[in-house]
C-alpha positions as CSV (number, residue, x, y, z in Angstrom):
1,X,21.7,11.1,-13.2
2,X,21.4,12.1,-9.5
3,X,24.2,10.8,-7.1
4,X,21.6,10.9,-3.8
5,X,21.5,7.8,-1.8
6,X,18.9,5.7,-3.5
7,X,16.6,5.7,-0.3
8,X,15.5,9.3,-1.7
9,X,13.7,7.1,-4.2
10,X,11.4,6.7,-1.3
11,X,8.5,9.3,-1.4
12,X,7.8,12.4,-3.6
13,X,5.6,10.2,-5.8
14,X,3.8,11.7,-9.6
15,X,0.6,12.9,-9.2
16,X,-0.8,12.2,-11.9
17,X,-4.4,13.8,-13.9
18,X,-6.9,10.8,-15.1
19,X,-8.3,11.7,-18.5
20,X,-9.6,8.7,-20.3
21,X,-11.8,7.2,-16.8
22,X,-13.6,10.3,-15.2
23,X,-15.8,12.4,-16.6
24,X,-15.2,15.2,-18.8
25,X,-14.0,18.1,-16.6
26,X,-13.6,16.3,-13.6
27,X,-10.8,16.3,-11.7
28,X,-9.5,13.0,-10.6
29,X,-5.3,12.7,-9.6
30,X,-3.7,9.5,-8.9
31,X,-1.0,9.3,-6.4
32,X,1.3,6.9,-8.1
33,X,2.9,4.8,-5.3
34,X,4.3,2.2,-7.2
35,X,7.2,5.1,-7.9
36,X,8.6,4.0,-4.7
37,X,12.0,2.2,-4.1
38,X,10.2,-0.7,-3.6
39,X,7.2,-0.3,-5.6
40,X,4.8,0.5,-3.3
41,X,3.5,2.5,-0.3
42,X,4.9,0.6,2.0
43,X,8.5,1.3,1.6
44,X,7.0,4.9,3.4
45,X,6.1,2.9,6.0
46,X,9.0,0.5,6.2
47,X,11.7,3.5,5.8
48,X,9.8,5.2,9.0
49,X,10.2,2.3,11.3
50,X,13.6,2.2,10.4
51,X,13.7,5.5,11.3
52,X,12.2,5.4,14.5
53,X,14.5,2.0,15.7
54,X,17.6,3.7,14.4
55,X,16.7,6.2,16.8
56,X,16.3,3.9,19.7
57,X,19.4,2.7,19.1
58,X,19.1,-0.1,16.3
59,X,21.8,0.5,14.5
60,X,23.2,-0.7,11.0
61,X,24.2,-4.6,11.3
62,X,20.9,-5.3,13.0
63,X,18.4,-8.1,12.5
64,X,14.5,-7.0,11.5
65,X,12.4,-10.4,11.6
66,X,8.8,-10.0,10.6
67,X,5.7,-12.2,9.8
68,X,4.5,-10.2,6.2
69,X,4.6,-12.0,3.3
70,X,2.9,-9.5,0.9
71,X,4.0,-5.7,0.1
72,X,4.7,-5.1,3.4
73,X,7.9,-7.6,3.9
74,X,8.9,-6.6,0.3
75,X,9.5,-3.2,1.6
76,X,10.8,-4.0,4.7
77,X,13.5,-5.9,2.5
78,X,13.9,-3.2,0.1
79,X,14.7,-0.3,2.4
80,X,16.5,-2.7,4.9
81,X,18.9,-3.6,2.1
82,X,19.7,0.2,1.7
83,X,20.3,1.5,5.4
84,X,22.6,-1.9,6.3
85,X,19.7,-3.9,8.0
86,X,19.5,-7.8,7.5
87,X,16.0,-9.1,7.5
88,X,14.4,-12.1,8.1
89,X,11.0,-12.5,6.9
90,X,8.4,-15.4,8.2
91,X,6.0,-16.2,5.3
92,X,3.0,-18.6,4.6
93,X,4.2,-22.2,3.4
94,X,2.4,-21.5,0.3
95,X,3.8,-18.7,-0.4
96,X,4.7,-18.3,-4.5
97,X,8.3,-19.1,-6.4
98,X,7.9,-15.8,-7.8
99,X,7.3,-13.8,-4.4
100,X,10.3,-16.0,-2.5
101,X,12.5,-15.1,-5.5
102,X,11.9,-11.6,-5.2
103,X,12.2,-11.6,-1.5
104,X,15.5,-13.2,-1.8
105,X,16.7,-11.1,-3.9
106,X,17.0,-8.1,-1.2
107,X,19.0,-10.8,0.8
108,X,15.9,-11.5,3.2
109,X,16.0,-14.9,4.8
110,X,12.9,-16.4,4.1
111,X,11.5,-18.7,6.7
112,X,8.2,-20.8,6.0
113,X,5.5,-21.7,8.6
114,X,2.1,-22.3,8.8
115,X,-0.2,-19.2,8.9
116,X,-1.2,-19.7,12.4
117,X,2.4,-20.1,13.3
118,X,4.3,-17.3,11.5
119,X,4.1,-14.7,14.4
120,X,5.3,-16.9,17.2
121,X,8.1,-18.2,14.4
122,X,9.1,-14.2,14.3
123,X,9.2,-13.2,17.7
124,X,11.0,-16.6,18.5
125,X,13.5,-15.5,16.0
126,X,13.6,-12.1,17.0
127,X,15.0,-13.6,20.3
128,X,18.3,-14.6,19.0
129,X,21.2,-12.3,19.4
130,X,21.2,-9.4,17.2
131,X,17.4,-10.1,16.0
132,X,14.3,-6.9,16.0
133,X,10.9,-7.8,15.7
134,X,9.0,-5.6,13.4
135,X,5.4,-5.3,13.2
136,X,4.7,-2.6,10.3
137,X,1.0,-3.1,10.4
138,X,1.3,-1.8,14.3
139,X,3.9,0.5,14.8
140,X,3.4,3.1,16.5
141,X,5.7,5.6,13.4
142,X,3.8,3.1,10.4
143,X,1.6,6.1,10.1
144,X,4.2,8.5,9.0
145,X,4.3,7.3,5.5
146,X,0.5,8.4,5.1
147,X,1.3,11.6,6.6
148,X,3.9,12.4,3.8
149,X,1.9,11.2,1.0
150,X,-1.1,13.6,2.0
151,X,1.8,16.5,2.9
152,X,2.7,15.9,-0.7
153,X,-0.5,15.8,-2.5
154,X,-1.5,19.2,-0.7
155,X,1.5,20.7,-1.7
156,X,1.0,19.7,-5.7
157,X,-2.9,20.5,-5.5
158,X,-3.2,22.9,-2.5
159,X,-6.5,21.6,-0.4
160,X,-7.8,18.4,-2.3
161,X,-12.2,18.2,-1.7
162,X,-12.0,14.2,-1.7
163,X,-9.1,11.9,-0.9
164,X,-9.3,8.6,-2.0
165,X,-7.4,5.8,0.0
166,X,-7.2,2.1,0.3
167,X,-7.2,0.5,3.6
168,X,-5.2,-2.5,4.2
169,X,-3.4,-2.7,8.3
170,X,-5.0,0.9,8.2
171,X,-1.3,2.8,8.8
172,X,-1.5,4.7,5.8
173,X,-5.2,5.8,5.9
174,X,-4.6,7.1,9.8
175,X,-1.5,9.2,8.3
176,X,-3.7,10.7,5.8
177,X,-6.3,11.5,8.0
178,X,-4.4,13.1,10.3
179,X,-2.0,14.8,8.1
180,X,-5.4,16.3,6.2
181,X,-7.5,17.2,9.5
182,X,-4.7,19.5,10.3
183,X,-4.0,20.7,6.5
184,X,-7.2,20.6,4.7
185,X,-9.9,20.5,7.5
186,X,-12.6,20.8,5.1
187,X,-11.1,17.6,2.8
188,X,-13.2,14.6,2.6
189,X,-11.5,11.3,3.2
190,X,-12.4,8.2,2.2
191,X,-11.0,4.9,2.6
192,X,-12.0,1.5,0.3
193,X,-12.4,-1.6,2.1
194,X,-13.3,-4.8,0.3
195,X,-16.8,-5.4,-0.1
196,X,-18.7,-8.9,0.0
197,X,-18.8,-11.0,-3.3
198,X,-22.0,-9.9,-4.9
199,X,-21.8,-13.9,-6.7
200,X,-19.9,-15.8,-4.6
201,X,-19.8,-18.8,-7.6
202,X,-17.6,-15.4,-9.4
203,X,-14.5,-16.2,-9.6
204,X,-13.2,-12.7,-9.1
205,X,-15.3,-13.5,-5.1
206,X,-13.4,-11.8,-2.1
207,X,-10.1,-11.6,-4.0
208,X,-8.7,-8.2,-3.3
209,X,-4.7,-8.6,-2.2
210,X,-3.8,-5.4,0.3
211,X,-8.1,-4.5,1.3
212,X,-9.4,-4.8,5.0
213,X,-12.7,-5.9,5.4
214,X,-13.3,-5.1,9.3
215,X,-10.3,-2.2,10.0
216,X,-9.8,-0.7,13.2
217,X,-10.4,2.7,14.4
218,X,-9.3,5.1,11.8
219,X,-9.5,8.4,12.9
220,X,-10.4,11.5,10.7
221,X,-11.8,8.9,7.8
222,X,-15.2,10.8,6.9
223,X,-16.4,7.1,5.1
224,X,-15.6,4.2,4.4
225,X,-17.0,2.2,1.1
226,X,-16.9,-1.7,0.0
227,X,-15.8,-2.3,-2.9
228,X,-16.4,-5.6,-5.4
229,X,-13.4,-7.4,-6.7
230,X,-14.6,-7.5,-9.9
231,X,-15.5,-3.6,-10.3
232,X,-11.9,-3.0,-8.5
233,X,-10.1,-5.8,-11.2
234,X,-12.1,-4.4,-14.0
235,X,-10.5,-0.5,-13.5
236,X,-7.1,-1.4,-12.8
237,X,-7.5,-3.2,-16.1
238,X,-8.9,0.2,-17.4
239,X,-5.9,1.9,-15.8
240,X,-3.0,0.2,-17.6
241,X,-5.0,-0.4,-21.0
242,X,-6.8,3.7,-21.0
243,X,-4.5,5.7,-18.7
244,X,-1.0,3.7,-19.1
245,X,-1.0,3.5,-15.2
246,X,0.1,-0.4,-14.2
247,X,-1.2,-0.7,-10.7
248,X,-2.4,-3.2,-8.4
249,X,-5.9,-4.6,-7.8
250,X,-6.4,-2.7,-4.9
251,X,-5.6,0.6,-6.3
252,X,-8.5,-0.6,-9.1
253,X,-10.6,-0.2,-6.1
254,X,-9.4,2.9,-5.1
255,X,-10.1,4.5,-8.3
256,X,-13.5,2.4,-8.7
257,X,-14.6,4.6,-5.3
258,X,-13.2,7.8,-6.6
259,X,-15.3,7.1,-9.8
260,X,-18.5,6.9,-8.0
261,X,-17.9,9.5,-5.6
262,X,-17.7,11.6,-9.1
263,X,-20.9,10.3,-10.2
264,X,-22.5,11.3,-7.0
265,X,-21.3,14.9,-7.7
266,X,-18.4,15.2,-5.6
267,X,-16.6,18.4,-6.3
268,X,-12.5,18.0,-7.2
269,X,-9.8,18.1,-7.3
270,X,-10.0,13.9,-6.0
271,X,-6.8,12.7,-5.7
272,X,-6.8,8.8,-5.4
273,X,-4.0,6.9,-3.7
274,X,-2.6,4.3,-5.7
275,X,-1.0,1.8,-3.8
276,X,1.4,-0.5,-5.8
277,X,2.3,-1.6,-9.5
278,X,0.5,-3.9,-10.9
279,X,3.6,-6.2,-12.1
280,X,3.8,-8.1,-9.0
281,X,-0.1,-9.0,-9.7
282,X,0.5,-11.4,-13.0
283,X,0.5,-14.3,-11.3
284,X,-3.2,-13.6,-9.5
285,X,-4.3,-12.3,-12.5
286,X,-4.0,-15.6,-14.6
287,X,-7.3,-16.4,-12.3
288,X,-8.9,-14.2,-13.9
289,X,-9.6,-14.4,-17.6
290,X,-13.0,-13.6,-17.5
291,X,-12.1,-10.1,-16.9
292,X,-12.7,-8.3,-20.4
């Protein structure tokens, strides 16, 4: 059992080789993210931040107040908890019992407001003695997290042809890009946004947690490509049920665009970016039975 500080469990993810879902030959990696502290990406983005304020002078003891209700907050809790940080997270009034337990449980105060309202609730609170307003999806070090995780897939692969990446705030697809311009010039990068219901009576319609569908500028991202909610569900049930990999919806959609980029005769090694596990996902996924 190693005695390091348990915010080493953030980064130097498994990359792991797909057998069962490409095709015979090909080379298709996942970057399993849901290895992190926190169970996602995001803690990479949430433990640079801190980084950055505790250089500025934020120390220990400090306040971070932020309007995310999704990964993003969870993280933000997470590696809070571990480098002393309080946190105080504004979140949807509809948010779920199961999210607001698990928020909780890193000792985030969870404050509930309408959508529209949640940022000026955060930056009001942010005011008060002692209090940081965070923005993950913004910062100007959010970015860093995407570097590592394309430093690290270089180093286990050496230059990857295709990089597979979903994009959400768009933080982690910049740090990719950049990180892989500089690396692997000759790497093609693509990011998966979600694509328009094909049915929009399918129940599956637009439902893709942690997706963009109009990102800003994302530098050094050769394409992006849609993808359907039910073709991204439908692989991350493939994922768990063929490959033994739990992930997230999103990360479905990641590998659903790595799949067709295969079909299309990309050349490997791919390496596709998984973003989170799939645990946190049960309570979506009772929506969607008709998945087979």
């Amino acid at each position: 059992m190693s005695g390091a500080p348990a915010i080493s469990l953030v980064g130097a993810t498994p990359l792991v080789r797909l057998h069962r879902l490409p095709p015979p030959g090909a080379q298709l990696w996942a970057k399993c993210e849901h290895w992190n502290l926190g169970g996602s990406m995001h803690d990479r983005v949430a433990n640079a931040v801190i980084t950055r304020l505790a250089a500025s002078g934020v120390g220990a003891g400090a306040t971070l107040v932020a309007c995310h209700a999704g990964n993003l907050g969870l993280s933000l809790a997470v590696v809070g908890a571990r480098r002393g940080y309080r946190c105080t997270l504004v979140v949807p009034s509809e948010i779920s019992k199961k999210r607001l337990a698990l928020l909780r449980a890193y000792r985030a105060e969870v404050v509930m407001a309408p959508p529209d309202e949640m940022r000026e609730v955060a930056v009001t609170r942010a005011a008060s003695p002692g209090g940081v307003f965070v923005d993950l999806g913004t910062d100007p070090a959010g970015h860093l997290g995407g570097v590592e995780i394309a430093r690290e897939i270089v180093e286990a692969l050496g230059p990857p042809a295709v990089v597979v990446v979903g994009v959400g705030t768009g933080q982690t697809a910049r740090g990719v890009g950049a990180e892989l311009a500089d690396r692997a010039p000759g790497c093609r990068v693509v990011g998966v946004v979600r694509g328009p219901a094909d049915d929009p009576g399918d129940p599956l319609a637009g439902v893709i947690q942690g997706l963009s569908v109009a990102p800003g500028a994302l530098p050094n991202i050769s394409e992006l490509r849609p993808i359907g909610a039910r073709a991204a569900w439908q692989v991350a049930h493939d994922l768990s049920r063929r490959e033994g990999i739990l992930a997230g919806h999103s990360s479905g959609g990641v590998v659903a665009v790595a799949l067709q980029l295969l079909a299309e005769g990309a050349p490997g090694p791919v390496a596709a970016i998984l973003a989170d596990t799939g645990e946190r996902h049960f309570a979506v996924n009772e929506r969607f039975r008709s998945v087979p």
